[in-house]
N, C-alpha and C positions, 0 to 999 in steps of 0.2 A: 702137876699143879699142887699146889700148897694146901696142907689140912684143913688151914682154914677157909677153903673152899668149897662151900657145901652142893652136889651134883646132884640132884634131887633125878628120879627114873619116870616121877610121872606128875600128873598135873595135883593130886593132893597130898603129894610129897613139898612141892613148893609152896602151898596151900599153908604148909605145917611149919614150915620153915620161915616164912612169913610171920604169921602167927606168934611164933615163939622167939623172933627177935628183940634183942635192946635195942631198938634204936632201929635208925635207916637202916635200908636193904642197897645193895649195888646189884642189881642183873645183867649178869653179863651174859647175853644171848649169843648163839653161836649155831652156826649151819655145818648138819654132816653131809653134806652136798661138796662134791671134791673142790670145788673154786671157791666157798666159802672155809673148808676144812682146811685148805694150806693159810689162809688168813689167818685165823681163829687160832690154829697152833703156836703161830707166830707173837700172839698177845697172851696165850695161856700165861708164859713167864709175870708177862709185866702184871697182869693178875693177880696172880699169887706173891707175887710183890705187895701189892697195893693192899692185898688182904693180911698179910705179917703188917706190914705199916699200921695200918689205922686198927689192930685188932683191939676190941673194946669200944670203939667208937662206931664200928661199921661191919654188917654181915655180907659178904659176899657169896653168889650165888651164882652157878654157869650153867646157863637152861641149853639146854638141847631144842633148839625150836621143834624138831619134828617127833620128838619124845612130849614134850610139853609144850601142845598149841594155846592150852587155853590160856597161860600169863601172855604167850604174843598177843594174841588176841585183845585182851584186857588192856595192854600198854600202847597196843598200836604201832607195835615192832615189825618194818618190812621187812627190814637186809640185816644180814649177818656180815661182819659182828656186831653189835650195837651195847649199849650199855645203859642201862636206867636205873636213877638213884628211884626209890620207893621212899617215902614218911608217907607212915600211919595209912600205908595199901594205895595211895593214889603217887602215882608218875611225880616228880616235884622236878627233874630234868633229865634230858637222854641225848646223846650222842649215837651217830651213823659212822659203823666204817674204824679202821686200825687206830690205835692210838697209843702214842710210849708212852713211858711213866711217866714225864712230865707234864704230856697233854692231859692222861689222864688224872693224876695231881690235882694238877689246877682245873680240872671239869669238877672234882670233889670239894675242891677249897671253895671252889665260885657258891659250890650249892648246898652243901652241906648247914 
């Protein structure tokens, strides 16, 4: 995964990292749960892609759901992998489920 990928280990690490954003957040949620964990590998790339692209414009974030329940919670995240753009702490759009660069592109362009 790409540097600009911030992995936060617990819930007021992502608390922090929130916080100390410019701007949107992207969360990109992700299950260590093995039928969520072959998914979620499979999209790590396109992540770290999307996060070199928009750097400056966008923080990106890869939650561990069961490390870090309380942003699921908060967002209303059932399934991994999911992704949720964040402005200023509240959800503003979220996607369920795998997505390439381009879906995910255009999920950021729509809402951004």
């Amino acid at each position: 995964m790409a540097r600009r990928v911030h992995q936060p280990l617990e819930n007021r690490e992502f608390d922090f990292i929130l916080a100390m954003a410019d701007g949107p957040v992207l969360g990109y949620f992700c299950g260590s749960w093995p039928k969520a964990l072959t998914v979620c590998r499979e999209m790590d790339s396109v992540v770290g892609e999307i996060a070199e692209e928009y750097a400056g414009r966008l923080t990106v974030v890869k939650v561990d759901m069961t490390r870090c329940p309380a942003p699921v919670q908060r967002y209303g995240v059932t399934a991994a992998p999911s992704v949720v753009l964040i402005k200023d702490g509240e959800a503003a759009a979220a996607e369920t489920g795998a997505m390439d660069r381009p879906a995910l592109r255009d999920f950021l362009e729509r809402n951004l």
